[in-house]
N, C-alpha and C positions, 0 to 999 in steps of 0.2 A: 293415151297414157292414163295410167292409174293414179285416183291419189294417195292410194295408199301406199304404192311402188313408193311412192317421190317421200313419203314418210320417212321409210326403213331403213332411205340410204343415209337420210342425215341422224337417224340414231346408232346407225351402223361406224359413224365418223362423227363419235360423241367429243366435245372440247373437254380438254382439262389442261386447268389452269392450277398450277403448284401454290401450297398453303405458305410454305416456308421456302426460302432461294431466290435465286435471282431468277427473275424470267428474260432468256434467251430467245435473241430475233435476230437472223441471219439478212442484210442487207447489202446486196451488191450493186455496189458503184458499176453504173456503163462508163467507159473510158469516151471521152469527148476530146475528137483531133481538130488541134487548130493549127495554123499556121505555123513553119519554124521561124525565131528570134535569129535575126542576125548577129554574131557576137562581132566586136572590133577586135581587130588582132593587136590593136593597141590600146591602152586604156587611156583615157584625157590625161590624167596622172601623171603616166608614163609619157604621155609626148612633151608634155610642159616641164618634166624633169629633164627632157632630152636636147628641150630647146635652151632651158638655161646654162647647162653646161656648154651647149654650142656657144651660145653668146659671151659666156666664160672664156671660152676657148679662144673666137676669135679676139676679144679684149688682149689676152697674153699675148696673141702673138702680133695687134698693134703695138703693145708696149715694147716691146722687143725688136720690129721694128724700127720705132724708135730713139730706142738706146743703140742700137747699131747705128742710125744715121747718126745721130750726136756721135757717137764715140769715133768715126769716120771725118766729117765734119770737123770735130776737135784736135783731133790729133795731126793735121797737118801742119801746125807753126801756132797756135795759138795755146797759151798755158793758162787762158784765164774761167777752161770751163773745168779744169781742174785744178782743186783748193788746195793750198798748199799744207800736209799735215805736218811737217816740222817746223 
C-alpha cells in the first residue's frame, strides 16, 4: 500500500464540525433481554382487604348466632332476658 493512497482517503472524508447549532449524534440503545417478572394476580393489599372483611363476616354471623340462641333460649318461660318497656 501507498502512503499516499492512505492520505487522500482521509482528506476525501474531511470532518466538519458546525460553528453555530446544536451538534447531533445518533446513539442506539442495543436492547438487553432479561428474565420475565412474575406479576401476583393478587396484590398484598388486596388479600389483607380480603381477609378483613372475611373476618368481618364471620364476626356477624357469630353474633347472630348468637342472638338466635339467646332469643331461642329465652323465649321458652322465662321473661327476665326481656326488660320490660312499659
Amino acid at each position: 500500500m501507498r502512503e499516499g493512497s492512505g492520505t487522500a482517503s482521509a482528506s476525501a472524508l474531511k470532518e466538519v464540525l458546525p460553528r453555530k447549532g446544536i451538534l447531533y449524534q445518533e446513539d442506539f440503545a442495543y436492547l438487553a433481554l432479561c428474565r420475565p417478572k412474575l406479576m401476583p394476580l393478587k396484590s398484598v393489599t388486596l388479600e389483607k382487604l380480603e381477609a378483613m372483611q372475611k373476618n368481618a363476616q364471620d364476626k356477624l354471623r357469630q353474633q347472630q348466632q348468637q342472638q338466635q340462641e339467646q332469643q331461642g333460649l329465652g323465649g321458652v318461660g322465662s321473661s327476665a332476658a326481656r326488660p320490660n318497656i312499659f
